[in-house]
DRENPA-3360 file (N, C-alpha, C; in nm, 2 decimals, always signed):
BEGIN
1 = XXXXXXXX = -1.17/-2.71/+1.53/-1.14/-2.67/+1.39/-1.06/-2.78/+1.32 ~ -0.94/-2.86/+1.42/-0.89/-2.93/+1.29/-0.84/-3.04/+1.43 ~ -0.78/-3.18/+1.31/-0.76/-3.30/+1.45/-0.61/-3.21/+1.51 ~ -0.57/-3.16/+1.46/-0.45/-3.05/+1.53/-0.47/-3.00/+1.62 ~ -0.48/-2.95/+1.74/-0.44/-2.82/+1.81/-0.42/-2.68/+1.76 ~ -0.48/-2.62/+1.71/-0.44/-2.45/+1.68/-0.45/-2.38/+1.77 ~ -0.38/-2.31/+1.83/-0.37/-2.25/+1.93/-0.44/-2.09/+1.94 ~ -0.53/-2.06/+1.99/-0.57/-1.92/+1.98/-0.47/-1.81/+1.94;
9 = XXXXXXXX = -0.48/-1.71/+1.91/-0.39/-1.65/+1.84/-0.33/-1.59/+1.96 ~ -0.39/-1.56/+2.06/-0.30/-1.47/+2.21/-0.23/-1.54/+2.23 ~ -0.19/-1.73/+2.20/-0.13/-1.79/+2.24/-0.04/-1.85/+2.18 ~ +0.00/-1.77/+2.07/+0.08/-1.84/+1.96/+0.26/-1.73/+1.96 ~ +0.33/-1.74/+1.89/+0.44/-1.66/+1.91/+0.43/-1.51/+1.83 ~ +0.52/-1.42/+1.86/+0.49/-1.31/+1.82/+0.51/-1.30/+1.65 ~ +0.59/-1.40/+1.63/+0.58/-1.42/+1.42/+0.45/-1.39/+1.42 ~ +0.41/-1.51/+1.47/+0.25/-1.56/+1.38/+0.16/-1.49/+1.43;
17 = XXXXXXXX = +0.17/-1.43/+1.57/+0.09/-1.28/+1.54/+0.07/-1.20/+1.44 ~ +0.20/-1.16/+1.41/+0.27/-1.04/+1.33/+0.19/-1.09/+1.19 ~ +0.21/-1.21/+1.11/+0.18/-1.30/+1.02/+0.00/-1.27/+1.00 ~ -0.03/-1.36/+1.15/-0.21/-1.34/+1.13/-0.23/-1.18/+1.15 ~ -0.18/-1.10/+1.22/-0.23/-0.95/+1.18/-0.22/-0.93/+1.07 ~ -0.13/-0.92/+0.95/-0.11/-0.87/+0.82/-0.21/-0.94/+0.77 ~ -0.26/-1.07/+0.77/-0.34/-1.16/+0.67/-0.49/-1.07/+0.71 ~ -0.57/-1.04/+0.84/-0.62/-1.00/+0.89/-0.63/-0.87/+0.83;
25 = XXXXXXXX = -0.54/-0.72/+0.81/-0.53/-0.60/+0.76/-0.58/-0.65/+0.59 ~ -0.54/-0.74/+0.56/-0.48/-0.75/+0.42/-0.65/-0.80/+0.35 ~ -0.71/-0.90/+0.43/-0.82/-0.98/+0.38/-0.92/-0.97/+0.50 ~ -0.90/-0.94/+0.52/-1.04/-0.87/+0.66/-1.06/-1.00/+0.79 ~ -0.97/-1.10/+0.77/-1.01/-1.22/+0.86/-0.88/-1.29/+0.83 ~ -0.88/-1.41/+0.95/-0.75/-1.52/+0.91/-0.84/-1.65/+0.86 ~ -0.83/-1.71/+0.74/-0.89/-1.80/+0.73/-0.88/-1.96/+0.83 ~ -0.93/-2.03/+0.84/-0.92/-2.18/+0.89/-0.78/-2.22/+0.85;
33 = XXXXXXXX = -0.76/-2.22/+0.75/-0.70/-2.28/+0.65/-0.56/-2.20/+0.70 ~ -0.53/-2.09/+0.69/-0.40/-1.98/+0.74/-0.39/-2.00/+0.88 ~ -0.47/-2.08/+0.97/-0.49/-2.12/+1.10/-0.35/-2.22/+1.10 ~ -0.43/-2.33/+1.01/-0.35/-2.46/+1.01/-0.16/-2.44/+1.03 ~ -0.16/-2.37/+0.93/+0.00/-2.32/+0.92/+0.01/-2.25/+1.03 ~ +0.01/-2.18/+1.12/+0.03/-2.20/+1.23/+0.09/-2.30/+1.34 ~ +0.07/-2.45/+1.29/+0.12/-2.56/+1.33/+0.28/-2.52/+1.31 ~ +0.34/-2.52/+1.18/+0.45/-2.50/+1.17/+0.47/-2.34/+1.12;
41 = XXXXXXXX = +0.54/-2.23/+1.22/+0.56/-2.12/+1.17/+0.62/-2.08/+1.05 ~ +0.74/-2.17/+1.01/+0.82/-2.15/+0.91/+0.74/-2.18/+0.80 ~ +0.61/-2.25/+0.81/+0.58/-2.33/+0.69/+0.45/-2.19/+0.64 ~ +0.41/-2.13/+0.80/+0.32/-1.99/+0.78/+0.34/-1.92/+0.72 ~ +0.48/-1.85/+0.74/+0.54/-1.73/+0.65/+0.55/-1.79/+0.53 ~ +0.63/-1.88/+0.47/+0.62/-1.90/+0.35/+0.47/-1.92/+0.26 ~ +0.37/-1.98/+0.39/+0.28/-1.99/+0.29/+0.22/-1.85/+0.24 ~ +0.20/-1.73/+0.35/+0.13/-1.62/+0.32/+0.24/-1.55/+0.27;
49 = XXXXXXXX = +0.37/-1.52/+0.27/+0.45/-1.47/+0.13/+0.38/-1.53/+0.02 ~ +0.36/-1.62/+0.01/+0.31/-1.69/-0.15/+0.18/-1.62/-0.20 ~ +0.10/-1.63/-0.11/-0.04/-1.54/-0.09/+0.00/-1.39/-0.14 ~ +0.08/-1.34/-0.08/+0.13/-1.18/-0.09/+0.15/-1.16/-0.25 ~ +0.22/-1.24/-0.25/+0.28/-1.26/-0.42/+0.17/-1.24/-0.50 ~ +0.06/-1.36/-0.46/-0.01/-1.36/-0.58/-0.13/-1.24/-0.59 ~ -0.12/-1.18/-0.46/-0.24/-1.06/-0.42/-0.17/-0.92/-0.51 ~ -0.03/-0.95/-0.49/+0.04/-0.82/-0.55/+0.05/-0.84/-0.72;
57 = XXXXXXXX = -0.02/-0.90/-0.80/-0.01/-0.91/-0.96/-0.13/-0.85/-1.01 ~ -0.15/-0.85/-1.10/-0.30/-0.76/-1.20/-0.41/-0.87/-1.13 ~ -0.55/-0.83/-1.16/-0.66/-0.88/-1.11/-0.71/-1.02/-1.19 ~ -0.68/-1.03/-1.31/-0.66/-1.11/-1.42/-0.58/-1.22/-1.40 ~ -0.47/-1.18/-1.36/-0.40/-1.35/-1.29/-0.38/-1.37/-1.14 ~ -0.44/-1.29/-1.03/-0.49/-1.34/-0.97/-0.65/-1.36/-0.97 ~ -0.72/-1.37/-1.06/-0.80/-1.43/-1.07/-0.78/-1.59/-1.13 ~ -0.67/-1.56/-1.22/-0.65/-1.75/-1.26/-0.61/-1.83/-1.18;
65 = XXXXXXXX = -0.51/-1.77/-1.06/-0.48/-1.85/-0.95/-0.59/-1.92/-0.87 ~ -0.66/-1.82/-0.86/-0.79/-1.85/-0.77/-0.88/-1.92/-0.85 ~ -0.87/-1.91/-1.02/-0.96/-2.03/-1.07/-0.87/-2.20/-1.03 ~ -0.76/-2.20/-1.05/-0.65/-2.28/-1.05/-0.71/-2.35/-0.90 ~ -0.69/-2.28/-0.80/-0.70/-2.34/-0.67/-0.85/-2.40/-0.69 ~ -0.95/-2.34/-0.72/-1.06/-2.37/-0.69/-1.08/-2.55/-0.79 ~ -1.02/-2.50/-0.91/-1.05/-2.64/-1.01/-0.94/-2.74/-0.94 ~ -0.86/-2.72/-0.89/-0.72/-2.82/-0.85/-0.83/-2.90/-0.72;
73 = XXXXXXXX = -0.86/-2.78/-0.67/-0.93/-2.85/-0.52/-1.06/-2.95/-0.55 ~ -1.12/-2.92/-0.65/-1.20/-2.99/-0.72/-1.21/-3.12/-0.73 ~ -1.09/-3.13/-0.83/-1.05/-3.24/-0.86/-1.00/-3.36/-0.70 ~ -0.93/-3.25/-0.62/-0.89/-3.32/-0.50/-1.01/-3.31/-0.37 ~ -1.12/-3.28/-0.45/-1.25/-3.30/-0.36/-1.22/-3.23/-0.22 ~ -1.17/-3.13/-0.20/-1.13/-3.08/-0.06/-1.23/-2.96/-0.12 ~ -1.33/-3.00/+0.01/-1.44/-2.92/+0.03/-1.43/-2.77/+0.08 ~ -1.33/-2.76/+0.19/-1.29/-2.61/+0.23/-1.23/-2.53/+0.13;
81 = XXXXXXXX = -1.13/-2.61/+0.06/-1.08/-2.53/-0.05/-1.18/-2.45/-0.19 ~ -1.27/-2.58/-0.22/-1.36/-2.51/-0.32/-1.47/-2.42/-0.24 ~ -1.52/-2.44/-0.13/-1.56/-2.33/-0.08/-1.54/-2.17/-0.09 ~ -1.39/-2.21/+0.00/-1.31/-2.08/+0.01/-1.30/-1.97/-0.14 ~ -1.28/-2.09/-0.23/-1.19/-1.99/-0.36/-1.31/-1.98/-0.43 ~ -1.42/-2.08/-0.44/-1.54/-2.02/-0.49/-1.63/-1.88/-0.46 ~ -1.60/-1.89/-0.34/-1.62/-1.75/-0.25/-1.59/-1.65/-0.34 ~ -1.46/-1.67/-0.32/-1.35/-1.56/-0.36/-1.38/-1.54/-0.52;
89 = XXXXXXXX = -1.38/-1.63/-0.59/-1.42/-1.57/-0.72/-1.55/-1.50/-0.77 ~ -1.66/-1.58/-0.70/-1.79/-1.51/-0.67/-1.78/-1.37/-0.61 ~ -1.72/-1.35/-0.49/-1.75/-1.23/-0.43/-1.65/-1.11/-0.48 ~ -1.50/-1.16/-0.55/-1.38/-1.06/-0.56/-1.40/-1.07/-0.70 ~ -1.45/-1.15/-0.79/-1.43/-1.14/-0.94/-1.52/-1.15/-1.04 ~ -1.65/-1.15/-0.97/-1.77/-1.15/-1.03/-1.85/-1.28/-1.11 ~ -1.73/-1.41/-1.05/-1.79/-1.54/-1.13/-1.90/-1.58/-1.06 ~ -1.99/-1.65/-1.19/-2.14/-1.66/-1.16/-2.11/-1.79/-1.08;
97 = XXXXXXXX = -2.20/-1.87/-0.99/-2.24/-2.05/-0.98/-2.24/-2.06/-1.09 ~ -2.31/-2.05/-1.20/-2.32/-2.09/-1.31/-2.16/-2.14/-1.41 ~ -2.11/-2.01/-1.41/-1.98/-2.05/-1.40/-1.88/-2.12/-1.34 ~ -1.90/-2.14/-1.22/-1.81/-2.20/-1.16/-1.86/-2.37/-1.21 ~ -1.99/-2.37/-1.18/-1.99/-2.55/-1.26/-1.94/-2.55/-1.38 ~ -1.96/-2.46/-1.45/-1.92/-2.50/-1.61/-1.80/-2.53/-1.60 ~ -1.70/-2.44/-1.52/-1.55/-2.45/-1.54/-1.50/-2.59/-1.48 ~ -1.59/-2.63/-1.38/-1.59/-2.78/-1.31/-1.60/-2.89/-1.42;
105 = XXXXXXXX = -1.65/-2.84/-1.51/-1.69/-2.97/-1.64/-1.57/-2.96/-1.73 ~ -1.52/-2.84/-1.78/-1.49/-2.78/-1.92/-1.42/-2.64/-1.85 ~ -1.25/-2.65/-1.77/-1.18/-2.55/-1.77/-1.17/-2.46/-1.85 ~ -1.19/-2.50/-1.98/-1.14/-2.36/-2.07/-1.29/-2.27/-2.10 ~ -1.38/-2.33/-2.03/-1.52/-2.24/-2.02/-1.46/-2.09/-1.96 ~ -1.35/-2.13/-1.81/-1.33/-2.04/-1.74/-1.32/-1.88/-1.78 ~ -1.39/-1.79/-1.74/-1.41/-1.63/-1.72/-1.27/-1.57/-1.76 ~ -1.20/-1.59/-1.88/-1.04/-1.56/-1.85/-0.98/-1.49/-2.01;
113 = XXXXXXXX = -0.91/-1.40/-1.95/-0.85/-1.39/-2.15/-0.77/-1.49/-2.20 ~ -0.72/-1.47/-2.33/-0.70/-1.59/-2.39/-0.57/-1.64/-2.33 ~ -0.44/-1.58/-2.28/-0.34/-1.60/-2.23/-0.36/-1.68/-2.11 ~ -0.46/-1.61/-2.01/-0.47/-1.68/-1.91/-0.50/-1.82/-1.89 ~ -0.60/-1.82/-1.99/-0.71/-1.92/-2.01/-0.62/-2.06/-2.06 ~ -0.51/-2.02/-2.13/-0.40/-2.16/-2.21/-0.33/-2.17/-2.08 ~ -0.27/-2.08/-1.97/-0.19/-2.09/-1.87/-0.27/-2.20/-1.78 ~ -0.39/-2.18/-1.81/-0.54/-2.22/-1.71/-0.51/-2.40/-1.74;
121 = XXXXXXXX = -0.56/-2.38/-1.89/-0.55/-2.53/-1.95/-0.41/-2.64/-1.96 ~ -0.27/-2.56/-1.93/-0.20/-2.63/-1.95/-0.13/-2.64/-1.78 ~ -0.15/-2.59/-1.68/-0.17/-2.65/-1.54/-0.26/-2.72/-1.54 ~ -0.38/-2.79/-1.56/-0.46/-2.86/-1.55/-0.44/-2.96/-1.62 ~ -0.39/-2.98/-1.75/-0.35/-3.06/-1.80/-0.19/-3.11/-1.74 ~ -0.11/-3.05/-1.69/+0.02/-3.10/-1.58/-0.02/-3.16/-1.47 ~ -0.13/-3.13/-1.45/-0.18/-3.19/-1.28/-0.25/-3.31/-1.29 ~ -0.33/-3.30/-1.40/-0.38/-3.49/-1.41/-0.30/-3.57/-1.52;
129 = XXXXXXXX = -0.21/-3.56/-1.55/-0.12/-3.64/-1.62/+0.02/-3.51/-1.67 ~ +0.10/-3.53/-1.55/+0.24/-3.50/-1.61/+0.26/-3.51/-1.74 ~ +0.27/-3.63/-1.76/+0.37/-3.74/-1.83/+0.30/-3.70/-1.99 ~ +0.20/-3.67/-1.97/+0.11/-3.60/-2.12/+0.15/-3.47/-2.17 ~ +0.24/-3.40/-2.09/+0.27/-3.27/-2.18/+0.37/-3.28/-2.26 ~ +0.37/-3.24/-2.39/+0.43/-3.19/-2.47/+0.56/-3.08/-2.50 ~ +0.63/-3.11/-2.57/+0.71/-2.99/-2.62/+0.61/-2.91/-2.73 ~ +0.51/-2.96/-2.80/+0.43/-2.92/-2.86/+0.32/-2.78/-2.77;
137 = XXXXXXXX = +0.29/-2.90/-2.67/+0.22/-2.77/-2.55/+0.35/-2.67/-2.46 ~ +0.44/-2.64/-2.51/+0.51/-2.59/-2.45/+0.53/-2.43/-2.56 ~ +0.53/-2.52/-2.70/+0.55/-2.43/-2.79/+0.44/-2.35/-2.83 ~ +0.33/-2.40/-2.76/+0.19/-2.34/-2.84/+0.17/-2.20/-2.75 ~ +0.23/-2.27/-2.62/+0.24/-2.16/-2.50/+0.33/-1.97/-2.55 ~ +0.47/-2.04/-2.60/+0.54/-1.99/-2.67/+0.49/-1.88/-2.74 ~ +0.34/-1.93/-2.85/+0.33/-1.87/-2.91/+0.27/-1.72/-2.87 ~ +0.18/-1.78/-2.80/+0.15/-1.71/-2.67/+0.15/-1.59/-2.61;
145 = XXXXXXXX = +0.35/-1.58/-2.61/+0.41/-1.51/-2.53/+0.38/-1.51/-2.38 ~ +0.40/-1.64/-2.35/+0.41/-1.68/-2.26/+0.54/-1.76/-2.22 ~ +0.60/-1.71/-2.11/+0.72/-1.72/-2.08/+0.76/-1.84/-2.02 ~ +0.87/-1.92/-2.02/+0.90/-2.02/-1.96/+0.87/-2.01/-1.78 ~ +0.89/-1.91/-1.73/+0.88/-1.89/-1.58/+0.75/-1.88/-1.55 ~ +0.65/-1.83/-1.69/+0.54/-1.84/-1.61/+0.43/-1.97/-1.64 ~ +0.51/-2.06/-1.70/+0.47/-2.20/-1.75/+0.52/-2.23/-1.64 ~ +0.61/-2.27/-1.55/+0.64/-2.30/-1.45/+0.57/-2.28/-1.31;
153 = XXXXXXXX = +0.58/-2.11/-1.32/+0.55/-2.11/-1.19/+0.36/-2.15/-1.18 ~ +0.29/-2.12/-1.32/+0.16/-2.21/-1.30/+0.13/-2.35/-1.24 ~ +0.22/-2.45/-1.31/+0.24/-2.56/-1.28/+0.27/-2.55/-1.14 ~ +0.35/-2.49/-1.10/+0.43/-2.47/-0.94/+0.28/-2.48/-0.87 ~ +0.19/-2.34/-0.85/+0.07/-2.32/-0.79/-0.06/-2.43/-0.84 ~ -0.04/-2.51/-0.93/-0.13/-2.61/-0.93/-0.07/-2.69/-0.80 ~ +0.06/-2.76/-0.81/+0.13/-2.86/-0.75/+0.11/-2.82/-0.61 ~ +0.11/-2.71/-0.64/+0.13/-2.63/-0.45/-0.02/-2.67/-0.37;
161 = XXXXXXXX = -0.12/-2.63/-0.47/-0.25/-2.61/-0.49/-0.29/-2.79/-0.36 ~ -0.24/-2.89/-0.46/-0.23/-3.00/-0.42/-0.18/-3.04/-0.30 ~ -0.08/-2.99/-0.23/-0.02/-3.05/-0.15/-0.14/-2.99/-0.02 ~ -0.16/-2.86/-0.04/-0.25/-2.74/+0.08/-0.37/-2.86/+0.06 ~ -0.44/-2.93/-0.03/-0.58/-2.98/-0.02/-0.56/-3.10/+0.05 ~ -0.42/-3.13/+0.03/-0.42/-3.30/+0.12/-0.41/-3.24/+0.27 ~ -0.33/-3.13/+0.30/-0.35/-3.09/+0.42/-0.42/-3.07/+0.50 ~ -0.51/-3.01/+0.41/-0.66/-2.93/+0.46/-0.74/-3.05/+0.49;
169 = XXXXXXXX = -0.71/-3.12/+0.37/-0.82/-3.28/+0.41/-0.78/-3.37/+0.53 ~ -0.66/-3.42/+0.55/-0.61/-3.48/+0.66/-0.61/-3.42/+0.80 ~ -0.58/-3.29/+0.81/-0.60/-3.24/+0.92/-0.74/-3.20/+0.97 ~ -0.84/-3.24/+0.86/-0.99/-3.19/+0.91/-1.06/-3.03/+0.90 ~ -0.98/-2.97/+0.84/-0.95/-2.79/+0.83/-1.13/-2.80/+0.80 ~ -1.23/-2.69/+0.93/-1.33/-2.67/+0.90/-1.36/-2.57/+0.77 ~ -1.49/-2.50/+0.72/-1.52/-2.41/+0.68/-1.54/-2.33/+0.74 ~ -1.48/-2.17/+0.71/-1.48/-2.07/+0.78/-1.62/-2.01/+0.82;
177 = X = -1.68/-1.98/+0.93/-1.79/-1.93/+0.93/-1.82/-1.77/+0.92;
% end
C-alpha cells in the first residue's frame, strides 16, 4: 500500500482501532489514505477529528470542502486524492464528470451557492499565490456575510488539503479498491 509499513489493523494499538472502527461505522470502510495516519497515532486522531468536523456541518459546505480537497489535489496532481473526493462528490453530491472537469478549468464553475462558491474562490486563490490576496478580497467576503473564521478556517482546509497530498504522494498512498 505505501513505502511505509501499515500495519494490519489486528496489529495496531487499541486507539487506532477505536479510531479505524468509528471511520469504518461512520463511512462504510477505512480509506488508504486514513491507513497512512496510522503511522503516527496522534497525527490519526487529529486527522479524523478534522474529518468528523467537517461530516458534522450542512451538506453544502461539506460539499465545498470536498470540492476544495478535490481542486487543491488537482493542482498538487496527487492522484489518490482526486480520485477519492471525485468519488465522493460524484457518488455523495450528485457532481457530474462533466463537472468535475469544468471546475478543474474554471473553479467558480463549481456546483455551489453563491456564499460557498466566493469561500471556494478565495481559498484557491490563497493557495496559488498568498501574497495576492487582498484586504479588498477580504471585504468583498464581508459583504458576503462571511465571517472572519470562516475565511480562515477555508484557507486552513486548503493548506491542510496540501500538506495530506504531499503525504499521500511521498509515501506512495495506493487507490482504494
Amino acid at each position: 500500500m505505501s513505502l511505509l509499513h501499515i500495519p494490519p489493523v489486528e496489529e495496531t494499538s487499541d486507539d487506532v482501532k477505536k479510531i479505524f472502527a468509528e471511520i469504518e461505522s461512520t463511512i462504510g470502510s477505512v480509506p488508504n489514505g486514513m491507513k497512512l495516519w496510522s503511522v503516527n497515532p496522534r497525527a490519526l486522531k487529529a486527522q479524523w477529528a478534522g474529518m468528523k468536523s467537517i461530516l458534522s456541518r450542512p451538506q453544502e459546505e461539506q460539499k465545498l470542502f470536498t470540492i476544495i480537497r478535490y481542486l487543491v489535489s488537482d493542482e498538487n496532481e496527487c492522484s489518490y486524492c482526486i480520485g477519492l473526493n471525485g468519488a465522493m462528490l460524484m457518488n455523495y453530491y450528485g457532481v457530474t464528470q462533466d463537472e468535475l472537469v469544468a471546475m478543474k478549468k474554471t473553479p467558480s464553475s463549481a456546483p455551489l451557492d453563491k456564499k460557498n462558491k466566493a469561500l471556494l474562490i478565495f481559498a484557491m486563490k490563497a493557495l496559488k499565490g498568498a501574497d495576492s490576496v487582498s484586504q479588498k478580497d477580504i471585504e468583498l467576503l464581508k459583504k458576503l456575510d462571511i465571517s472572519e473564521k470562516e475565511m480562515f478556517n477555508i484557507v486552513l482546509a486548503a493548506s491542510h488539503m496540501f500538506v495530506v497530498n504531499t503525504l499521500f504522494k511521498t509515501f506512495k498512498v495506493e487507490p482504494d479498491v
